[in-house]
N, C-alpha and C positions, 0 to 999 in steps of 0.2 A: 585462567583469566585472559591469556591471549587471545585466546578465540573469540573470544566474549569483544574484545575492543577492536579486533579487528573489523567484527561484524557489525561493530558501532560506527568504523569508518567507512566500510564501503556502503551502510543504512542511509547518512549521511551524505553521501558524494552521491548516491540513487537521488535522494532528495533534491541536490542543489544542483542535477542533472535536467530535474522534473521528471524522472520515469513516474511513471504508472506502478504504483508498488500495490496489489490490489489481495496478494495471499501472502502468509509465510513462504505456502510452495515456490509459490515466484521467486521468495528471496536464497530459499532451499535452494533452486536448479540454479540461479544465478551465481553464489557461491560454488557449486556442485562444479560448473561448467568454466566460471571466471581463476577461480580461486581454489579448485581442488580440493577442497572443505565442506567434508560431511559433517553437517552440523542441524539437530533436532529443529523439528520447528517448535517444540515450545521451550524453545533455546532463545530462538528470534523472536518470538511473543511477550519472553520477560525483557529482555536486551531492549528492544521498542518502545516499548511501555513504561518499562520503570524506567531507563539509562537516558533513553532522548524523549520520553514524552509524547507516543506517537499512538495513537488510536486510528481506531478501523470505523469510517462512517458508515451505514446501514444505505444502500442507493434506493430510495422510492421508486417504483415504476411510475411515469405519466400516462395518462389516459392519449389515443392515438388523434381525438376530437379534441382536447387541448389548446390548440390554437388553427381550430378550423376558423375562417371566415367569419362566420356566425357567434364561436364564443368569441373572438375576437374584439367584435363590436358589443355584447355585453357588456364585457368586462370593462369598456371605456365610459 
């Protein structure tokens, strides 16, 4: 259970840092590197999720014409 809170604090201090937390793996090598804790990622997947609440949003791709000139005035 150490492990688990410890990973719930430095989840937290990533957040109210603002990093970019974008995979498990991210937070795997960060532990790996920071903190010397090998620790599973779907260790940090239930820790996330169920302990602080914390989901993964899906990024949509935008089309590259998007805000050309043209849709631009469209869309006004």
């Amino acid at each position: 259970m150490k492990q688990r809170d410890h990973l719930a604090t430095v989840v937290q201090e990533m957040g109210q840092r603002h990093s970019f937390i974008d995979s498990t793996g991210f937070v795997k090598t960060y532990m790996k590197e920071e903190h010397q804790i090998d620790i599973k990622p779907w260790i940090i997947k239930n820790v996330m999720k169920s302990e602080l609440d914390m989901k993964y949003k899906k990024v949509k791709p935008v089309s590259i014409h998007a805000n050309s000139p043209k849709n631009l005035v469209l869309r006004q």
